[in-house]
Structure formats: C-alpha cells, structure tokens
C-alpha positions as CSV (number, residue, x, y, z in Angstrom):
1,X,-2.9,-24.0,9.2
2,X,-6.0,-23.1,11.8
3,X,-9.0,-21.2,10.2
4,X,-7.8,-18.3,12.3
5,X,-4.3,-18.2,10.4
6,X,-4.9,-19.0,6.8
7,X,-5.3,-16.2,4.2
8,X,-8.0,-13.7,4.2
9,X,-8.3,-14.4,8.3
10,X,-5.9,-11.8,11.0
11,X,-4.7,-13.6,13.7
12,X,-5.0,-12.2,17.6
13,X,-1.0,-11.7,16.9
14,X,-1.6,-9.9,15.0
15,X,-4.2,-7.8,15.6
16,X,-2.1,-6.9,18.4
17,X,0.9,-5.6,16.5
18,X,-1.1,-3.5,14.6
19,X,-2.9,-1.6,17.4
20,X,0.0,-1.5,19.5
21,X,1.4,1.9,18.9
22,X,2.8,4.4,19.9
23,X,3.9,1.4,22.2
24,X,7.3,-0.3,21.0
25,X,6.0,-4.2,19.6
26,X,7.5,-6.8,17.5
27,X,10.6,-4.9,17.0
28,X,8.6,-1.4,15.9
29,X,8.7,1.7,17.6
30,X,7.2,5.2,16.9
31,X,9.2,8.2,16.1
32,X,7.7,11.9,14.8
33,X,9.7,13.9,12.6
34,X,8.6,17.2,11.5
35,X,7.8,18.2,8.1
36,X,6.6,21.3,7.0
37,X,5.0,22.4,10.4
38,X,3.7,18.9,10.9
39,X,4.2,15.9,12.8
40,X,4.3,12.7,10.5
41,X,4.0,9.7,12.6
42,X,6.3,6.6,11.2
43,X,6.5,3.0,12.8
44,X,9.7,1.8,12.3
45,X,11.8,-1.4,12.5
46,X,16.0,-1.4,12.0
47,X,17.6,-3.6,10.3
48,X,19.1,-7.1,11.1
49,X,20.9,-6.8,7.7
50,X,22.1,-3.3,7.1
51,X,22.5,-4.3,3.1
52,X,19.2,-5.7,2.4
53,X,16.8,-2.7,0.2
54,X,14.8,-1.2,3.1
55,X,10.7,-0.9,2.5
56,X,8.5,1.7,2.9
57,X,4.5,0.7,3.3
58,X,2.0,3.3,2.5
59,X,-1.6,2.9,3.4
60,X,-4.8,3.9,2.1
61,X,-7.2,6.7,1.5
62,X,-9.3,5.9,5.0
63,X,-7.1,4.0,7.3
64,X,-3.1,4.2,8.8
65,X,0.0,2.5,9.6
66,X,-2.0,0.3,11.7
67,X,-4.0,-1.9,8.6
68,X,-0.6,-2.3,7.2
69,X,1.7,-3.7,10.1
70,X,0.7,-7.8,9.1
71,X,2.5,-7.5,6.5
72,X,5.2,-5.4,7.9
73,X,6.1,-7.7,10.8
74,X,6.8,-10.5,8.4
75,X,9.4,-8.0,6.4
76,X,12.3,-9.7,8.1
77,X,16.0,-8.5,8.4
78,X,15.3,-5.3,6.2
79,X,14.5,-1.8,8.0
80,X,10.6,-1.0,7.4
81,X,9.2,2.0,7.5
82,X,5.5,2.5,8.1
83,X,4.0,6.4,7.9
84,X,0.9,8.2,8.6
85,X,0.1,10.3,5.9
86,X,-0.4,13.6,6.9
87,X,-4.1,13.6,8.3
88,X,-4.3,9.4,8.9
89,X,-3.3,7.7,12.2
90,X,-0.9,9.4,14.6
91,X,-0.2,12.3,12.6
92,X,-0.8,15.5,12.6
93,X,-4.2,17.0,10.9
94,X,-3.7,19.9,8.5
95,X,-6.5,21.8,7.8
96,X,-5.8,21.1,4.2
97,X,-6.7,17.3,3.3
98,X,-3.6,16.9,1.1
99,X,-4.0,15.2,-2.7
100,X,-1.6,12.5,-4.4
101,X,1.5,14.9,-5.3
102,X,1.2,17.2,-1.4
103,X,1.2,13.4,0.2
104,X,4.3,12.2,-2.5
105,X,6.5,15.3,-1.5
106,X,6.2,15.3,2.0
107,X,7.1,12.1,1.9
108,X,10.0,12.8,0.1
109,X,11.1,15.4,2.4
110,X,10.7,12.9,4.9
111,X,12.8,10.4,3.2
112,X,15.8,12.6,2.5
113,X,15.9,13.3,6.4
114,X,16.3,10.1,7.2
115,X,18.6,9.2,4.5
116,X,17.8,6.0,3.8
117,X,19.4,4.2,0.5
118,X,16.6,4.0,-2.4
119,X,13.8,1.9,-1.6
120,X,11.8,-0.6,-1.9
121,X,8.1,1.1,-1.3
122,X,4.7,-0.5,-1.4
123,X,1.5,1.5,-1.7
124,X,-1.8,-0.3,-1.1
125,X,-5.2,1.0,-2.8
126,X,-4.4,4.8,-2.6
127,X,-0.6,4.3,-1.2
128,X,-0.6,3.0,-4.8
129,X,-1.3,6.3,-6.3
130,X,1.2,8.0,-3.8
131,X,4.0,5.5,-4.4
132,X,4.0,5.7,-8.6
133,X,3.8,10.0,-8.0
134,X,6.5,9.8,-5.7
135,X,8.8,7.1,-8.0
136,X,7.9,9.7,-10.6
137,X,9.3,13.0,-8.8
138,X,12.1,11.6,-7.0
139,X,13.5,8.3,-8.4
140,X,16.6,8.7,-6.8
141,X,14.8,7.7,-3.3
142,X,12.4,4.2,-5.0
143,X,14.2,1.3,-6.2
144,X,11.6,-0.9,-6.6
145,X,7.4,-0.6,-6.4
146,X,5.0,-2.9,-4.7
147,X,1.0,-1.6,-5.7
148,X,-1.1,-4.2,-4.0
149,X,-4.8,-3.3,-4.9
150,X,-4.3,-0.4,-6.7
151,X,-6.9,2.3,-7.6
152,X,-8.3,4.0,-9.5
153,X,-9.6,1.5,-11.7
154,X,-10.4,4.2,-14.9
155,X,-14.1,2.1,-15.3
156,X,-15.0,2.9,-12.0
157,X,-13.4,6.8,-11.9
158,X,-16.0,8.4,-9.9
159,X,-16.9,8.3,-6.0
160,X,-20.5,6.7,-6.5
161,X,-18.6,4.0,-8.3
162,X,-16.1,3.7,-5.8
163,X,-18.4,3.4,-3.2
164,X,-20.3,0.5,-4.8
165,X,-17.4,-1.4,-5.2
166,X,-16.8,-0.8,-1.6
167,X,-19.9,-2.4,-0.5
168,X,-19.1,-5.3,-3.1
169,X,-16.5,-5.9,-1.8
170,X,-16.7,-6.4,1.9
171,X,-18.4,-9.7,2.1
172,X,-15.1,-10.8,1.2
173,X,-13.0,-9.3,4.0
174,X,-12.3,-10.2,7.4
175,X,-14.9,-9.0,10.3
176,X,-11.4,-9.7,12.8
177,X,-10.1,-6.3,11.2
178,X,-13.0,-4.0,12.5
179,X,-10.9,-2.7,15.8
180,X,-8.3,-1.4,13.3
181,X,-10.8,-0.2,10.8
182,X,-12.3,1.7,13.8
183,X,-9.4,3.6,15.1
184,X,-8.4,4.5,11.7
185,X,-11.6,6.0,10.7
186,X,-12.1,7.9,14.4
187,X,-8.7,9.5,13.5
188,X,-8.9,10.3,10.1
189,X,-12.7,11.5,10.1
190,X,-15.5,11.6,7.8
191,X,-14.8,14.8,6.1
192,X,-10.9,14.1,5.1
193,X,-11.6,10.8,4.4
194,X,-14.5,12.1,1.2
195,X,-12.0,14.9,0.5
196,X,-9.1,11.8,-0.2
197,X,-11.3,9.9,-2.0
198,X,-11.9,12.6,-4.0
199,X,-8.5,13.4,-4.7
200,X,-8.1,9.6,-5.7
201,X,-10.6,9.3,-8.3
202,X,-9.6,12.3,-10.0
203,X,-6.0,11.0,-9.8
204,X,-5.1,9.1,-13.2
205,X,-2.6,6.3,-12.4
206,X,-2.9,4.7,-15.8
207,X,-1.6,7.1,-17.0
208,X,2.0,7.4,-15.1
209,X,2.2,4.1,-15.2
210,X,4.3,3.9,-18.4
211,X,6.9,6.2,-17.0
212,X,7.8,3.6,-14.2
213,X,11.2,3.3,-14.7
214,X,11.9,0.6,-11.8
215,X,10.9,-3.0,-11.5
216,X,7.1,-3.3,-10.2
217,X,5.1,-6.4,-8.4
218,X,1.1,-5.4,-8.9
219,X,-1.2,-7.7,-6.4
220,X,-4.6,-8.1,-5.8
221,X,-6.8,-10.7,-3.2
222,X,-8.9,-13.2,-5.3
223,X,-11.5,-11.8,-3.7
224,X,-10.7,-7.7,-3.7
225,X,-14.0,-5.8,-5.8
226,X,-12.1,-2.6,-6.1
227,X,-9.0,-3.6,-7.9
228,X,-10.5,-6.6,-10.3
229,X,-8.7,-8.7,-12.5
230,X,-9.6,-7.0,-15.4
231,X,-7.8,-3.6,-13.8
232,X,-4.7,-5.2,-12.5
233,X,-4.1,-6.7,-15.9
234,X,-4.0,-3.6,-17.6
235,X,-1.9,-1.6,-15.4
236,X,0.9,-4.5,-15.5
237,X,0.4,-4.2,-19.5
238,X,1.0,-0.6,-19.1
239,X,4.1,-1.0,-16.6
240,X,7.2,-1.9,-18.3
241,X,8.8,-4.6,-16.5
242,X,5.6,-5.4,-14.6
243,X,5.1,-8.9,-12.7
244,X,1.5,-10.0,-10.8
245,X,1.0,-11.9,-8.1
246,X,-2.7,-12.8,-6.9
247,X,-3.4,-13.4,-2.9
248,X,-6.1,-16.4,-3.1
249,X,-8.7,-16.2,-0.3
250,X,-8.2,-12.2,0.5
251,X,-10.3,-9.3,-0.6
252,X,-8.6,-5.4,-1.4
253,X,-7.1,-5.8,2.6
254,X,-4.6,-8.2,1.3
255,X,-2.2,-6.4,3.5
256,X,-4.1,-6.5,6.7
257,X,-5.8,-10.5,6.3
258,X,-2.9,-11.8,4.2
259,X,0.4,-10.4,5.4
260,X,2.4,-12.9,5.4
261,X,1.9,-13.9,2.4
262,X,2.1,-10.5,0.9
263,X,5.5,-10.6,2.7
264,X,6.4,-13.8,1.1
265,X,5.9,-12.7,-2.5
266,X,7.3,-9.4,-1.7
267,X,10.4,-11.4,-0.4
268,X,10.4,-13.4,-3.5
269,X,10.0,-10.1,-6.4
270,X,13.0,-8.7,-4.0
271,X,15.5,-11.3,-4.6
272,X,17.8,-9.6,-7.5
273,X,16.4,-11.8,-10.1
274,X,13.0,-11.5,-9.0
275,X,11.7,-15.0,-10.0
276,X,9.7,-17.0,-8.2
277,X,6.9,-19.8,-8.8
278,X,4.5,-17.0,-7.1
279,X,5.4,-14.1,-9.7
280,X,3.7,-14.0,-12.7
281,X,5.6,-12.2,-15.4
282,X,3.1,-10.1,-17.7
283,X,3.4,-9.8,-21.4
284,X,2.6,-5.9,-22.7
285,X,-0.7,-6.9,-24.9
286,X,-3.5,-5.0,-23.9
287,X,-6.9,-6.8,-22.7
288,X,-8.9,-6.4,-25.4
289,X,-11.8,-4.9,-22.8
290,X,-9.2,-2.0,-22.3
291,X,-8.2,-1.7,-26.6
292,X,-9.0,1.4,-28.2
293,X,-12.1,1.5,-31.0
C-alpha cells in the first residue's frame, strides 16, 4: 500500500471520480428529478446485481455528492445513489436553507419516485441527522442505517463549539481533499452553509436514536474531533441493535480519505448476518461520562 493509498490519504483516482460530474465516470451518471419546484441533483450507479439492498449516501452540512463518491465507487454490484441536498452541489438553491425534517421529506418524495426497494442509507456528519429523521418518518423506504461521524455530539450543541472542534480537527484530515472542499463550499455559500449548521446543532439526534427500529453501523476515523469516542459510544448505547466500526488513520472525512474501507465495513454490516471481525457489537450500558446524577 503507497502513502498516497492508505487510509486517511485520497488517491488522484479518486479525486477524479469525485469531481467528475455532471460528466458520466466510474459507472455514475447525473440525472435531475424535480421535487417541489426544485431540481435535486443525484449521482447514480445501476446495479450489477438487481437483488443486492441498494444505498443511498447523504453528505454533510457544508459540502455534496462530490466528498462522498470514494466511498461510493467501491459500493460494488448494488445501485448507489448519491444526492445534493437541496441548496449543496448541483442542485437547485431555495431561498429557504432547509432544516433536518424539509431535507428528510424531500428526500422521501424523491425516493418514492424512483421506487427503489427499502434501503440501505448512510448519512455522514449531518447526513447523519437527515438519515435517522428520514428512517423515523418513512420506514417503509430505510432498511438499514450507516451514520459515519455523526453530529451533534449533545456536549458540543452549540455553533462556537462546533466550530472549535472544526479547527481541532483538521490537522488530521487530508490537504489532497481541498479541490472538493472548494467546489462544495463555492456552491453551497457562506450564508446556507451558517444557516445548516444552525439547524444541526439545534437538531437532537440522541434523542431519536432509540426509536431506530432497523439495524445501524455508527463509524468514526481515529482521528475525527467532531464525532469522539466518547459520543459515538453513546449513541450506539442508545441505538438498539447498534454495531461500531472505527476507521484507524482518518479524521470526521472518513468518507472522502477512507472510502474503501468505509465500503468494506459497509459491505461487511450488509451481509444478512452482519458479522464481521471489523464490527464491533455494542452492549446498551451507558458511559458513565453520559449517566444521569
């Protein structure tokens, strides 16, 4: 493995694939489909096995489809499905910047026009919050959750907080990933991107986490500031049949530095028993940091 490929580093391959669209690359092509007035922008991949769980990525509160295509790529045989949140990427920008449940049912919408079978949908940081909201209004369409860094961690609930973990955390991601960062920022803006943010902190995900009613994989990066240890642990305590995987040598990007092995575990917590030396089943005792006095 070459310092450019192992985890925590994006490959040129890579970086390629995930600023190629709208062109068609790596099997992915761009389609619009219009939901409430709006365009949503989805990179999308078909099947080489029409009856393997199709997956649906959902990014974060500052960036697109474009930060999560490493790990998409390595999704093999199932159909994937990549959006732009309303606002992010290639879609269109609403005056209104959208909160957790506006983003969870146009995304339902979405999903019943397609028609896909339920799914297999991972959020990262904010996807995260989007993903449980949208398991909890329409289970019908999730069959399984992947949260991979997910926020809001409740001891860090507020945007200054946020921010610090930010800046905490960056040492530990990859400078290779600043082209996507870029582009996903000039799209998004600054002013959607503090109204999100908002939105996310005042979002309580610990608290819908007990009413997950499907099987859930929560992963972090070793090295990810805004998600920590401390956090993920709880939220698998509060998740009935929770497992937790951690990504050694990436930070809260995990899906952008460390795709395929994000892929690989996802792969693994797919398989109908979901077992795997990666997985790590979590018992339901709280940290004692997080008990009650």
């Amino acid at each position: 493995m070459t310092g450019d490929d192992r985890p925590g580093r994006l490959s040129r391959q890579e970086r390629r694939s995930a600023l190629a669209a709208p062109a068609d690359a790596d099997g992915f092509t761009s389609r619009r489909y219009w939901i409430h007035g709006q365009r949503l922008h989805v990179r999308q991949r078909r099947p080489t096995d029409p009856d393997v769980m199709p997956c649906i990525l959902l990014h974060g509160l500052a960036v697109s489809h474009r930060y999560l295509m490493p790990t998409a790529r390595c999704l093999r045989q199932r159909a994937v499905y990549v959006p732009d949140m309303l606002g992010f990427g290639l879609s269109d920008k609403p005056t209104t910047v959208l909160d957790v449940g506006q983003h969870a049912e146009v995304l339902a919408t979405w999903l019943d026009i397609i028609g896909t079978p339920p799914a297999a949908v991972l959020g990262n940081s904010f996807g995260c919050q989007v993903a449980v909201e949208l398991a909890s209004r329409r289970p019908d369409l999730v069959a399984r959750l992947i949260l991979v860094g997910p926020t809001t961690d409740p001891r860090a609930a507020s945007m200054p907080a946020q921010a610090a973990r930010l800046v905490r955390t960056l040492p530990g991601e990859d400078w290779r990933q600043a082209p996507i960062l870029r582009a996903d920022i000039r799209d998004a803006g600054c002013r959607r991107i503090v109204a999100t943010l908002s939105h996310a902190v005042r979002e309580h995900l610990e608290t819908k986490l007990a009413g997950v009613r499907v099987p859930t994989l929560l992963v972090r990066g070793a090295r990810d500031r805004i998600a920590p240890q401390l956090w993920l642990d709880r939220a698998a305590a509060l998740t009935p049949g929770s497992v937790t995987h951690v990504i050694e040598g990436a930070a809260h990007n995990a899906a952008t530095t460390a795709g395929p092995e994000l892929a690989a575990a996802v792969a693994t917590f797919l398989t109908p028993e979901h077992r795997g030396p990666c997985l790590k089943r979590h018992t339901r005792r709280m940290p004692a940091a997080f008990r009650a006095t």
